[in-house]
C-alpha positions in Angstrom: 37.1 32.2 -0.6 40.1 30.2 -2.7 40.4 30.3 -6.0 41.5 27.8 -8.1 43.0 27.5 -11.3 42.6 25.7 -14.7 43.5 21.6 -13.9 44.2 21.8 -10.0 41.8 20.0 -7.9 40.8 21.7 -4.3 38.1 20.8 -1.8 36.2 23.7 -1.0 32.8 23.6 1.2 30.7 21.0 0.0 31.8 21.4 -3.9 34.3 19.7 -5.4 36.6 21.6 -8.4 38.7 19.2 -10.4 39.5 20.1 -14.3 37.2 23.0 -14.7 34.2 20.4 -14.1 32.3 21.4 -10.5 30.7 18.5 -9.0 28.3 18.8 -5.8 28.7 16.7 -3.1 26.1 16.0 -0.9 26.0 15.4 3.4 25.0 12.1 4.4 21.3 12.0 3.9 19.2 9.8 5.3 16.0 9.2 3.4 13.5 7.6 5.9 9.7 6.4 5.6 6.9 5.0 8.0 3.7 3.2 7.3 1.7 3.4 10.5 -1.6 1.3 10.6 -4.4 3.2 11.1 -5.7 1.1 13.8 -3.2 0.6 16.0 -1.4 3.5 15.3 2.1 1.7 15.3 4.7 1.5 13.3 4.5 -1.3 10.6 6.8 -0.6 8.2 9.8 1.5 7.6 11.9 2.5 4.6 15.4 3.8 4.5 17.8 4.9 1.7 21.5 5.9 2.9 24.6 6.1 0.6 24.5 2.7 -1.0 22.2 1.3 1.9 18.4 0.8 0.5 16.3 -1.1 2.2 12.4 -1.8 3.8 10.8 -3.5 6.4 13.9 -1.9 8.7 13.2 -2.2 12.5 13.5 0.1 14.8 16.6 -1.8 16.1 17.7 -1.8 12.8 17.4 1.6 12.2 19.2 2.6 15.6 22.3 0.6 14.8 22.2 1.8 10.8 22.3 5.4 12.5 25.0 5.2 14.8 27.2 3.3 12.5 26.9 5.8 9.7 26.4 8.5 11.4 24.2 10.9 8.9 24.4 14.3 8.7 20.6 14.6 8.0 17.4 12.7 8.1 15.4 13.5 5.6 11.8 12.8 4.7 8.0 14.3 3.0 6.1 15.3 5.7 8.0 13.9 7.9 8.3 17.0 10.6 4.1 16.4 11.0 4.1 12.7 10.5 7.0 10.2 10.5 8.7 12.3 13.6 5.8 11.9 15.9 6.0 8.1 15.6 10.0 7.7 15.9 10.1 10.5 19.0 8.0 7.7 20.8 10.3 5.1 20.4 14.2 4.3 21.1 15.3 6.1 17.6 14.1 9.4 19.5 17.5 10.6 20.5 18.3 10.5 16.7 15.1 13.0 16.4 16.1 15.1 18.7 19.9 15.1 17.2 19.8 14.7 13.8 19.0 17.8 11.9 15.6 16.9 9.7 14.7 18.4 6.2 11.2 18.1 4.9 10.8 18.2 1.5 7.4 18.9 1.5 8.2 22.4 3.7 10.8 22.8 0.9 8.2 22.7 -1.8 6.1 25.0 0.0 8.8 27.3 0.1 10.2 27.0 -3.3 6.0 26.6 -5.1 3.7 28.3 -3.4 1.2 28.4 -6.2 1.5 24.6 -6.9 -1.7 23.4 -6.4 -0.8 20.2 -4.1 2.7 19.3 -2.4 1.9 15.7 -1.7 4.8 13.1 -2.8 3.8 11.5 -6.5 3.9 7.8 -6.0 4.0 6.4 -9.6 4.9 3.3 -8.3 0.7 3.1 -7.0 -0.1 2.9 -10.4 2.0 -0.1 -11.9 -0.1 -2.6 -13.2 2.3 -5.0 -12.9 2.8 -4.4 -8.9 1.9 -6.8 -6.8 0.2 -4.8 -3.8 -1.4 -1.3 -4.0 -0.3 -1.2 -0.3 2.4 2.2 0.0 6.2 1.3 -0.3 8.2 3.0 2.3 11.2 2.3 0.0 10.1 3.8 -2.9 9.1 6.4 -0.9 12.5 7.2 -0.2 13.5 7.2 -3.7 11.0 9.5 -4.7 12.1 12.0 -1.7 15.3 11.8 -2.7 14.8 12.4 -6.3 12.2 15.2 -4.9 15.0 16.6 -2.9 17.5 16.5 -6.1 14.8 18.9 -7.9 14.3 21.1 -5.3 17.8 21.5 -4.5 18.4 22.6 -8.2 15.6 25.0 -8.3 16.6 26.8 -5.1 
């Protein structure tokens, strides 16, 4: 392991040490959400939230071409391993399934709480009375997956 002294600045794993301050840098993480409808079991709506990219109603298409230009290092998702995976290994984003290594925060929060009483993803955003639509928001979703993921990551 390198050391590094007082006021030099050195790359070193996926931490970065510059003036005594450390800073963690995270791998590309690709924050991804489906709404399915429950009749006709497809795919109406998806979320994603990459880097600076944040966006809903994403295609499949879309998706594809967001992936293989910025290549992330992870897809990452709440339930996503039983749920969201089943519907995108059926389509043409399944090679990015199968390639893409996948954490599940709600496997995390298993892990990490196993006396919590429920894992499922708090959706403030449901209870807004100045929202629009009560319908799920694969966007916001993905920001509350990735803030999920954030808290996890510091308790482990």
């Amino acid at each position: 392991m390198q050391t590094t002294q007082i006021g030099e600045s050195t790359q070193q794993g996926s931490f970065t040490k510059s003036n005594n301050a450390i800073k963690h840098t995270f791998a590309k993480i690709a924050f991804l959400d489906l709404e399915v409808s429950t009749q006709t079991r497809k795919i109406q709506n998806i979320g994603v939230l990459l880097d600076e990219f944040a966006c809903e109603q994403v295609s499949v298409q879309n998706l594809k071409e967001l992936f293989t230009s910025q290549k992330p290092d992870f897809i990452c998702g709440h339930n996503f391993i039983a749920f969201d995976k089943a519907y995108l290994s059926n389509s043409s984003f399944n090679v990015f399934v199968q390639t893409v290594p996948i954490i599940d925060t709600l496997y995390l929060s298993l892990l990490l709480f196993p006396d919590k009483a429920t894992h499922r993803l708090e959706k403030p955003y449901k209870h807004d009375i100045h929202r629009e639509s009560p319908a799920n928001s694969p966007l916001q979703d993905c920001k509350n997956t990735k803030n999920l993921f954030i808290y996890l990551n510091e308790c482990f």
